[in-house]
C-alpha positions as CSV (number, residue, x, y, z in Angstrom):
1,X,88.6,89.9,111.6
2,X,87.5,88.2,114.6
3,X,84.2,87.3,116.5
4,X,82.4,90.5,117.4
5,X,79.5,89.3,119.1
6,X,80.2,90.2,122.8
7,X,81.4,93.3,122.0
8,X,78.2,93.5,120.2
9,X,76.1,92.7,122.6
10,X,77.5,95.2,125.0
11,X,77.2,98.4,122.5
12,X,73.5,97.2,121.9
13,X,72.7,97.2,124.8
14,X,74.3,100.4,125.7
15,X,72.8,102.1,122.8
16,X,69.7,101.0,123.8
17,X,70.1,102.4,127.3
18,X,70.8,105.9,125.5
19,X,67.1,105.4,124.1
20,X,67.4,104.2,120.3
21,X,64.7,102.0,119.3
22,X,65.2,98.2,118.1
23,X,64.3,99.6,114.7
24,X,67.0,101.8,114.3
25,X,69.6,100.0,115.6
26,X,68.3,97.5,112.7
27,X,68.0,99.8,110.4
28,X,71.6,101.2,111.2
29,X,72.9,98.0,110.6
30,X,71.1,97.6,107.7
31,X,72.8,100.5,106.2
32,X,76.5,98.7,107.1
33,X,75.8,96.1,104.5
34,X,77.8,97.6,101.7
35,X,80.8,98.6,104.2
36,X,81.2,95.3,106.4
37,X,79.4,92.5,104.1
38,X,75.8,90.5,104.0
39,X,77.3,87.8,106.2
40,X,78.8,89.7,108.3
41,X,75.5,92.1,109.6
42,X,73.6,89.4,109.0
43,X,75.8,87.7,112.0
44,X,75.4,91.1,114.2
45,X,71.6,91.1,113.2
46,X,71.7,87.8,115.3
47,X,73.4,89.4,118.4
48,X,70.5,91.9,117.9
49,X,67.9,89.3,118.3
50,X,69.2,87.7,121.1
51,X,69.7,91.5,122.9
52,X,66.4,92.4,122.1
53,X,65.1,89.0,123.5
54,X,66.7,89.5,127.0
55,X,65.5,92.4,127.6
């Protein structure tokens, strides 16, 4: 599995566009920890940050 992050970054953002809130795109990642892995939504919680930062 490779780097995510840009593709990331574009589905935040458009998800945010649709109208969900910063805390449920948190909490929806939240709730991939037993599917994807700690590290790995830990990572995307990162991308997160720096979406909700820029905008």
């Amino acid at each position: 599995q490779g780097d995510t992050a840009d593709q990331l970054q574009v589905h935040l953002n458009g998800a945010l566009n649709v109208g969900l809130t910063k805390t449920e795109v948190v909490e929806t990642m939240i709730h991939c920890i037993p599917y994807i892995g700690f590290p790995r939504v830990l990572n995307g919680l990162t991308v997160a940050r720096r979406v909700f930062e820029t905008r």
